[in-house]
Structure formats: structure tokens, C-alpha cells
C-alpha positions in Angstrom: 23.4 -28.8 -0.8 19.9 -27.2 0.5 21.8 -27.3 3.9 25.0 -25.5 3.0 23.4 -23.1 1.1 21.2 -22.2 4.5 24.4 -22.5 6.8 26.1 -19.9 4.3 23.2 -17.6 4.1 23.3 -17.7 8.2 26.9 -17.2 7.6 26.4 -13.7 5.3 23.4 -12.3 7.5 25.7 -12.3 10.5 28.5 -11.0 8.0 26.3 -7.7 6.8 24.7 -7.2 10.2 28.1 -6.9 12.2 28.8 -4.7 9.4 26.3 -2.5 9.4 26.4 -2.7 13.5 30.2 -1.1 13.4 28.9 1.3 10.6 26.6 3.0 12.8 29.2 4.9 14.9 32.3 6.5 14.6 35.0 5.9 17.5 37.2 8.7 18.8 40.1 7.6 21.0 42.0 10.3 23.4 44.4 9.3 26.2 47.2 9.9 28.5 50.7 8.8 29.0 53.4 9.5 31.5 56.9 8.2 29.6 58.8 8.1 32.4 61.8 10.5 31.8 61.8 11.0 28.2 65.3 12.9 28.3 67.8 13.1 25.4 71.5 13.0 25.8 72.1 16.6 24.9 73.4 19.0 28.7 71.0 21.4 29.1 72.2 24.2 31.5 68.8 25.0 32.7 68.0 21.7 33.1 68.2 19.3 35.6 69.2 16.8 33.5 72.1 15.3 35.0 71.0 11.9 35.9 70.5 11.6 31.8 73.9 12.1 30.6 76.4 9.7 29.6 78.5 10.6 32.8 75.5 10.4 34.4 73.9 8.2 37.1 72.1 5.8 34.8 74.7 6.5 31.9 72.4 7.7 29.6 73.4 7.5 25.8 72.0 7.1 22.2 71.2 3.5 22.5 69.2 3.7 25.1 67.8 7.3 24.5 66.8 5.6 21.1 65.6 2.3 22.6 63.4 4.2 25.0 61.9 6.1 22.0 61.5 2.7 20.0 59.6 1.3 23.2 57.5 4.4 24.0 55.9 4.4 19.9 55.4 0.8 20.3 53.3 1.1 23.0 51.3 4.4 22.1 51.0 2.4 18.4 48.7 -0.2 20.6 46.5 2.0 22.4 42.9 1.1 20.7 44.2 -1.0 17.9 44.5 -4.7 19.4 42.4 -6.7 17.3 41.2 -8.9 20.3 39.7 -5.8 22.0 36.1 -5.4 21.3 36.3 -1.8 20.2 39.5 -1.2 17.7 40.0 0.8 14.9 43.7 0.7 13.4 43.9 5.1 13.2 44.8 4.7 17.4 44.4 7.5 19.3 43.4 10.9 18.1 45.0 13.0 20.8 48.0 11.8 23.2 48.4 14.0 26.6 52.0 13.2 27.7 54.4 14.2 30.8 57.4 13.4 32.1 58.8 15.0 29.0 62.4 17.0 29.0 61.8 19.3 26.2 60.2 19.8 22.6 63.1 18.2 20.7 62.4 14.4 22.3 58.9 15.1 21.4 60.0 15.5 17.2 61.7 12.3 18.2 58.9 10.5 19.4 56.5 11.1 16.6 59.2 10.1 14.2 59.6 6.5 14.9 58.1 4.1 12.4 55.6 2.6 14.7 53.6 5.9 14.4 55.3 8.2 12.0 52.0 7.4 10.1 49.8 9.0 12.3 51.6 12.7 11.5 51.4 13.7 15.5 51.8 17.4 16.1 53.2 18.9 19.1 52.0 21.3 21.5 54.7 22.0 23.9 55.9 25.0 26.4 58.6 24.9 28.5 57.9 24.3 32.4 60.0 25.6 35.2 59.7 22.1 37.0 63.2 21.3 39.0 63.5 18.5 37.4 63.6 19.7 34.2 59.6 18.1 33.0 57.1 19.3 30.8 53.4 18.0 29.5 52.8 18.4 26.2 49.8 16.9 23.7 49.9 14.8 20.6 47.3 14.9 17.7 46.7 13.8 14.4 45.4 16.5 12.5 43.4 14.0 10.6 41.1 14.2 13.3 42.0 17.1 15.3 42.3 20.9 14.1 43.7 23.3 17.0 42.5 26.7 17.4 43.9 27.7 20.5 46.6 26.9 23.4 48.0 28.2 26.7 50.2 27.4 29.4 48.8 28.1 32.8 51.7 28.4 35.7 51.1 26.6 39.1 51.2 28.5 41.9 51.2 27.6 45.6 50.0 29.4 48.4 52.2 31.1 51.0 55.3 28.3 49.3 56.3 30.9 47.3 59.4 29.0 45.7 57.0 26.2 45.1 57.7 25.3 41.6 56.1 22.1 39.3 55.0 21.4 35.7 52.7 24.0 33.9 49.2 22.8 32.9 48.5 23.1 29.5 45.1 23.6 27.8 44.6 22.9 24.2 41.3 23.8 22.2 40.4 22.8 18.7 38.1 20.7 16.9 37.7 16.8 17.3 35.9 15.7 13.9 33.6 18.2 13.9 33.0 19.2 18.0 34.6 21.5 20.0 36.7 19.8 22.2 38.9 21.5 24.8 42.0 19.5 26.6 43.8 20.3 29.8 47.2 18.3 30.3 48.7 17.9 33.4 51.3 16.4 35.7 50.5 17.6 39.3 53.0 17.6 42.2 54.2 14.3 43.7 53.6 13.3 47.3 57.7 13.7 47.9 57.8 14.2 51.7 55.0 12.1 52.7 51.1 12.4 50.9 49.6 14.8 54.0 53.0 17.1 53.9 52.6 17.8 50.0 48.9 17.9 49.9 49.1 21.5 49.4 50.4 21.5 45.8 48.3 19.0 44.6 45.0 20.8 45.9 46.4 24.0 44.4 47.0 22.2 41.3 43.2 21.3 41.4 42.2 24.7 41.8 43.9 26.0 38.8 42.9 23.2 36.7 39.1 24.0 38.1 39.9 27.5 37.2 40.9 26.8 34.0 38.0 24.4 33.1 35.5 27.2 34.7 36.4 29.8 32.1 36.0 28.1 29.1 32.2 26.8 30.5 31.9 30.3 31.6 32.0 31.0 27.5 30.2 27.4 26.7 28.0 25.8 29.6 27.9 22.8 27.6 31.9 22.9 26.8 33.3 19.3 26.1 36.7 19.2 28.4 38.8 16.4 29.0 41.5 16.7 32.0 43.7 13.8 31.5 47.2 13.7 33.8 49.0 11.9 36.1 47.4 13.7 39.3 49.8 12.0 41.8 46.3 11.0 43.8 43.9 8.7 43.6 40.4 9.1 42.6 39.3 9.0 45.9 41.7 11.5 47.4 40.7 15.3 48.7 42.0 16.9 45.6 40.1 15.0 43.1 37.0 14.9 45.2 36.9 18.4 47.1 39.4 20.1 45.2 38.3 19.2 41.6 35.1 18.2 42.3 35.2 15.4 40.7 32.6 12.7 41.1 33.0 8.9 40.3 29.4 8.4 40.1 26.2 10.2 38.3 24.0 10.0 41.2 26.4 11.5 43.4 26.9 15.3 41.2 25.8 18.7 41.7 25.7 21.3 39.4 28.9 22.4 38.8 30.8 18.9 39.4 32.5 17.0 36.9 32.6 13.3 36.2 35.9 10.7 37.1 35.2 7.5 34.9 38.6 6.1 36.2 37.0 6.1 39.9 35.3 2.8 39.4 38.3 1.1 38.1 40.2 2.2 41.1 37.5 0.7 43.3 37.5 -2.3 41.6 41.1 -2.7 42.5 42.5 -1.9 38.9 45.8 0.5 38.6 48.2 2.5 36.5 50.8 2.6 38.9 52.2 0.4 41.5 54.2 1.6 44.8 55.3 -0.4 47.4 53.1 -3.1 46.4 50.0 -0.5 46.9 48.3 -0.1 43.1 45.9 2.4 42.2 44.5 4.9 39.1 46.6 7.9 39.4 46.9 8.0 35.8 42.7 9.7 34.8 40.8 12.1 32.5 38.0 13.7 33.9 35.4 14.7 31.9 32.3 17.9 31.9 28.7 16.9 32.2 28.6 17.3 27.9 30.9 14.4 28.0 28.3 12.2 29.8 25.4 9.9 27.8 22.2 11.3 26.5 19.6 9.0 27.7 17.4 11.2 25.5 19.7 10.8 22.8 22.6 8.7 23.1 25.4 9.3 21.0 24.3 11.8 19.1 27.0 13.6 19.6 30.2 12.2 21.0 30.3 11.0 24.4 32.0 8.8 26.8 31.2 5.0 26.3 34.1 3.5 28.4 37.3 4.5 29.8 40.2 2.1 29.5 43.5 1.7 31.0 46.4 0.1 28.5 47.9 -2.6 30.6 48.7 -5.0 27.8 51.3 -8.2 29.2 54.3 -6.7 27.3 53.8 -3.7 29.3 54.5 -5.3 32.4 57.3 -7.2 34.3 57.2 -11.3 34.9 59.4 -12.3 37.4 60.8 -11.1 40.3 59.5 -9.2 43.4 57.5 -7.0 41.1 56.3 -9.5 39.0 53.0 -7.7 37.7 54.8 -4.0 37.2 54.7 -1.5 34.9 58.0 -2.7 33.1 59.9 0.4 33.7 62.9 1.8 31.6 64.8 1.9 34.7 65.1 1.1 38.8 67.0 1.8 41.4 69.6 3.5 38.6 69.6 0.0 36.9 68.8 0.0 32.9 65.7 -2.3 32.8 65.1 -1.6 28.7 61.2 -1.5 29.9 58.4 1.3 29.1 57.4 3.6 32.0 56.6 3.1 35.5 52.6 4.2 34.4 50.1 2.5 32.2 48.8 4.6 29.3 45.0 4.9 29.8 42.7 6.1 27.4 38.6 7.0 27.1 36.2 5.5 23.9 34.2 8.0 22.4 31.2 7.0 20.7 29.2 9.2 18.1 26.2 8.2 15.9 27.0 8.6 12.3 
């Protein structure tokens, strides 16, 4: 009896201590999401939506429109909240930058399906003059986030003067109780080969730098995260000369910001896979405030890991690209998949 009693004891110490362990912080998820041609079946004139129509090229119609919306909930309603993973909670993610996007009304969709209708997303949206007919917007759940200001910032490129691409959109508020600004993006592809289209991608850094630089031009210390698909790796001339944005600590200067998706694109991890080449062009960067306190960690909330959502059911298992993002489509073929990208997301830690 003596012996159970200790074994039970052992048993409840390990019980309360986890507890208290998992009491001491508070976790704060944020993340990004490219849906992969999130259109509705509705013609839009100034759209080019063609492709998504039911007389279109992948016959686009309700069931899949609402199939697609079914698959792209399920998988945002798993970001963070898998059991198995060592940090969980079952709220998800606080705030959801997404792209590939056709318009507002897919977004009111989105945040309605039962997976995450819970959650009470809100929308910010504008209109892009992409040629494809894209837009970013972000999620939230008010719960946790409280906006106080937003703008679209139009991409320009120079001496292309009928360049035209997806706004970047920045989105300030409150997270918990700290300022928290959030710049969503989708920059230009590498369509015509990755040297030819350099250009729009490195003036796509520049505005996002530009737009970053005036808010810590009000707050030094200003917490920003620039999450997006940046159609270039972490290693790539934009992120590192354009951005300036570093993948390690030792490596900044004052003015630099921080890529915590650069070691995971080192170590051979990826968010999208092309021609059998994978890599992390799915990130959010962070400012210095973002970065652990050695002084003081987690006083505050900063960056404790950054993750990228590449859960099995995600992915394609059999076949040439065995290993895939499962995709909703390929090659004009309905594949009843997710999205050619892997969400990825940062943990946010904060001392309670």
C-alpha cells in the first residue's frame, strides 16, 4: 500500500508541476497561408477569373468551390492545435495572413465553415490590381487581436511602368495587450526565369522595407511581423540585400531584421516544392523587439520557434510527387487537395 501511495504521490507532483510549467506563459500563434486560388464561381469582369468558371479550364463549380473551402478550414483549424506537438493550445492561431485570394466575398466564406466558425475571424481585405485577379488579406480573432489601423501599399516597379502585382497590406492593432504591427504579402513570381524577374521581387522588398521603416521611425522598438509568400528563398538577394534580412543574430547590423525561416531552409526543410527543388518561400520576418531578452526573456512576447505546418494529410503519397503539397489542382486536373504551399506559422512566448 506504502508503495502505491508513493508511486501516486510521484504521479500528482509531476501532475501539478507540468501544470504549473504550462501556467507560466501565455502562447500567441500568428501565421501565413497561400490557398492556392481561392476563386468563387461568380464572372467577375475585372477579373481574370476565367480559368474558375464552370466553362472554364478546370470547370470550376460549387462542389468544388465548396470542397476547396471545406479543405482550406480544416487545415487552418490545425495550425498549433495537434495534441502531439509539444506546444498546443486548442484557440489556433491568432492572426492568419493569406494570398492567393480572389476577392472579399471567398474570405466571408472561408471564416464560415464549421471547422473555424468558432474562432469569429475578421477580415481585412483591399482589392489588388494583380492580372490574375489575387489579393492578400489577414484573419484575426478579435479575442486576441483589436485593430486600430490598416493600409494598402501599391507596388511599383521601376522604369516597368505596366508592372502590376498584389498590394502589400499592413495591419496594426493590439495582440493581447502589445502593439503589434503586420505586413502581408504575396511578391511577384519568378515567371520568365528567377534573374529576368528579379526586379519586382527586389522592388517588392523595398516597399515592404519602406513600410516597416516608418512605423520604427514612430516606435524604434516597433513589434512587426512580414509574413508572405516572397517567391525567393531566404537566401536569395531580395531577402538578404533587399530586405535585409538576416538568418542569424550574429550576423545583424543595426537596422536589419531577423529571418527565423532561414535555418529551416538550410536544413533542407520547405513550403513549396518545384521541379523536385524544395525550399522556404513561405516566411515571416521579424524586428529586433521580436527577438529574446537574454536579460529578460519573455517578458514580453517574443519569438520562441517558427514552425512550418506540413502535417501528412497535407501532402501527396504516391506518384512522382509523392511527398507534395497535396494541391487542389495540376496540370488543369481536380486533385480535391489543399494548396501547393505549406501554412507556416511562428510561437510566441510571453511570461504571465
Amino acid at each position: 500500500m506504502t508503495k502505491r501511495l508513493n508511486i501516486l504521490a510521484i504521479v500528482m507532483l509531476f501532475f501539478i508541476t507540468s501544470m504549473t510549467a504550462q501556467q507560466q506563459f501565455k502562447m500567441g500563434l500568428v501565421g501565413f497561408y497561400n490557398l492556392e486560388n481561392l476563386y468563387d464561381t461568380i464572372n467577375d469582369p475585372d477579373k481574370n477569373d476565367e480559368e474558375f468558371l464552370p466553362q472554364g479550364k478546370n470547370a470550376w463549380n460549387s462542389e468544388k468551390y465548396i470542397t476547396k473551402l471545406h479543405n482550406m478550414a480544416y487545415a487552418i483549424s490545425t495550425i498549433g492545435t495537434d495534441k502531439s506537438d509539444k506546444f498546443n493550445t486548442p484557440e489556433g492561431l491568432w492572426v492568419l495572413g493569406v494570398s492567393e485570394i480572389e476577392n472579399r466575398h471567398v474570405l466571408e466564406d472561408l471564416v464560415k465553415q464549421p471547422e473555424i466558425a468558432s474562432r469569429n475571424y475578421q477580415i481585412v481585405h483591399y482589392d489588388s490590381p494583380d492580372r490574375r485577379g489575387v489579393d492578400v488579406a489577414l484573419l484575426y480573432n478579435p479575442k486576441f487581436f483589436k485593430v486600430t489601423n490598416h493600409k494598402s501599399y501599391r507596388l511599383n516597379v521601376p522604369n516597368q511602368p505596366n508592372f502590376i502585382s498584389r498590394d502589400q497590406l499592413v495591419v496594426s492593432g493590439i495582440l493581447d495587450d502589445e502593439e503589434f504591427s503586420f505586413i502581408v504579402m504575396h511578391w511577384p513570381s519568378r515567371y520568365g526565369g528567377e534573374k529576368r524577374s528579379l526586379p519586382g521581387r527586389m522592388a517588392a522588398a523595398h516597399l515592404c522595407r519602406h513600410i516597416a521603416d516608418s512605423i520604427l521611425e514612430i516606435n524604434p522598438k516597433a513589434k512587426i511581423v512580414m509574413m508572405g509568400d516572397y517567391n525567393d528563398y531566404p537566401t536569395n538577394k531580395s531577402i538578404i540585400d533587399g530586405l535585409r534580412a538576416k538568418g542569424k543574430v550574429s550576423d545583424m547590423k543595426d537596422g536589419d531584421f531577423f529571418n527565423p525561416m532561414w535555418k529551416m531552409h538550410q536544413n533542407g526543410e520547405g513550403t513549396n516544392y518545384y521541379r523536385d527543388v524544395k525550399g522556404v518561400l513561405d516566411q515571416c520576418i521579424i524586428t529586433p523587439a521580436l527577438l529574446k531578452d537574454e536579460n529578460d526573456p519573455f517578458a514580453t512576447y517574443q519569438l520562441y520557434k517558427p514552425m512550418v505546418h506540413s502535417k501528412e494529410f497535407l501532402k501527396q503519397h504516391e506518384g512522382r510527387y509523392n511527398g507534395y503539397p497535396w494541391r487542389s489542382f495540376a496540370g488543369g486536373v481536380w486533385l480535391a487537395g489543399y494548396s501547393d504551399h505549406f501554412p507556416v506559422y511562428l510561437i510566441l512566448l510571453k511570461k504571465i
